[in-house]
Each structure stands twice: as C-alpha cells, then as structure tokens.
C-alpha positions in Angstrom: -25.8 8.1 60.8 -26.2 6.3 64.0 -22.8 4.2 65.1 -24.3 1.5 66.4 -25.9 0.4 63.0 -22.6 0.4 61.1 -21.0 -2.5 60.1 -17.5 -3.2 57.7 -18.3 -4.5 54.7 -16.4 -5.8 51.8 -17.0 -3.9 48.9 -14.7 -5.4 46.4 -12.6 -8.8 47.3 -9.5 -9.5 46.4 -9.5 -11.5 43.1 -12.9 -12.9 44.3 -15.0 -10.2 42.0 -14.8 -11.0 38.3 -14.7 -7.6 35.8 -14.6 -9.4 32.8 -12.5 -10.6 30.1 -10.1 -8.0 27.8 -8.6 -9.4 25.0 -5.0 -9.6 24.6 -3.1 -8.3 21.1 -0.2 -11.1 20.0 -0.3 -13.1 23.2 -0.5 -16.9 23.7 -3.9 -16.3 25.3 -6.8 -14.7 23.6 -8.1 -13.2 26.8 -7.0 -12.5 30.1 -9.9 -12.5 33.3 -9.6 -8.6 35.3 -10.3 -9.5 38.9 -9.6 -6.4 41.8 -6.0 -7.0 43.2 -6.8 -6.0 46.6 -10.0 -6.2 49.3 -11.6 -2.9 49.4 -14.1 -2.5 53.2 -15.3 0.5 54.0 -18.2 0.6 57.2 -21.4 1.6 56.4 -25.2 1.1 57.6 -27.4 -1.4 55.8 -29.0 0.5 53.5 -26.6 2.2 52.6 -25.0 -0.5 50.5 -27.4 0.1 48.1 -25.8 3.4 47.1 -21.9 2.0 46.3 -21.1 2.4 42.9 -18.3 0.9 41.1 -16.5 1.8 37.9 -14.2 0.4 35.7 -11.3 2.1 34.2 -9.9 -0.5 31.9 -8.4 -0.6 28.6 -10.8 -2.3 25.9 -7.3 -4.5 24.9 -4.2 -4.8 26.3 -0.6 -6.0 24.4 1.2 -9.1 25.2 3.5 -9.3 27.3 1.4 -9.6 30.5 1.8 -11.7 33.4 -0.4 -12.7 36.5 -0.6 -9.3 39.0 0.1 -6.7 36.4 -1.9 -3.6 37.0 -4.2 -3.2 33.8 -6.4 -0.4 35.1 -8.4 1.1 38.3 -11.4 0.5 39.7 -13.4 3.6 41.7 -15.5 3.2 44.4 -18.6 6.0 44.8 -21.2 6.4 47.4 -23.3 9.0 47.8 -22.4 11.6 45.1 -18.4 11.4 46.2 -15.8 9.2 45.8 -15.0 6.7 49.0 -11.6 5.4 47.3 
C-alpha cells in the first residue's frame, strides 16, 4: 500500500445513509427509517473501496416506545476479510 495514494473516505455518514424501514409493534407510527448515528472514515486507496462491506444487525421489528436517537442495532464495517470497525 503506497501512502501517497491514500485518501479518508466516508464510509457511512451520519444519518445521511438510509438502511431501511422496520416496522414498529403498537406505536403511533407504522414504521420508523434506520439511518447510521455517527460518520464512520476510515483511509484507504481507491480501489480499495470497492472491497468495504457493510452489514446490518437490526431487529426485523422493534416495540413502541421509541424515540429519535435510540440505538436499534449495529452496523459492521469489513474490508478485506477482517473487520475495520
């Protein structure tokens, strides 16, 4: 890996990637949106963003109450057979 080609980049965004929508059991809403609650960067070459992998730990439902912020699962980063975070 040569030094001079690597660059930070911004693998997740704060509440700028959308996960999708889990439904929630006896709330007022029927769904609530999972976005990531903080900016993940991490520096890498080019071509090597092509290797990140995300995963989503998330329930498939979640019970009301819930409010804006609450944690509802974990998101992993991987690259290159390991885990970055």
């Amino acid at each position: 890996m040569d030094s001079k080609n690597i660059k930070n980049y911004v693998i997740l965004d704060k509440g700028g990637k959308y996960f999708g929508k889990i439904p929630i059991l006896n709330g007022n809403r029927e769904d609530l949106i999972a976005v990531a609650a903080d900016t993940f960067i991490y520096p890498l070459e080019e071509e090597e963003m092509e290797k990140i992998k995300i995963h989503i730990d998330a329930p498939d439902s979640i019970k009301a109450p819930i409010k804006k912020g609450d944690n509802i699962g974990n998101i992993h980063v991987f690259f290159k057979n390991g885990e970055t975070n």
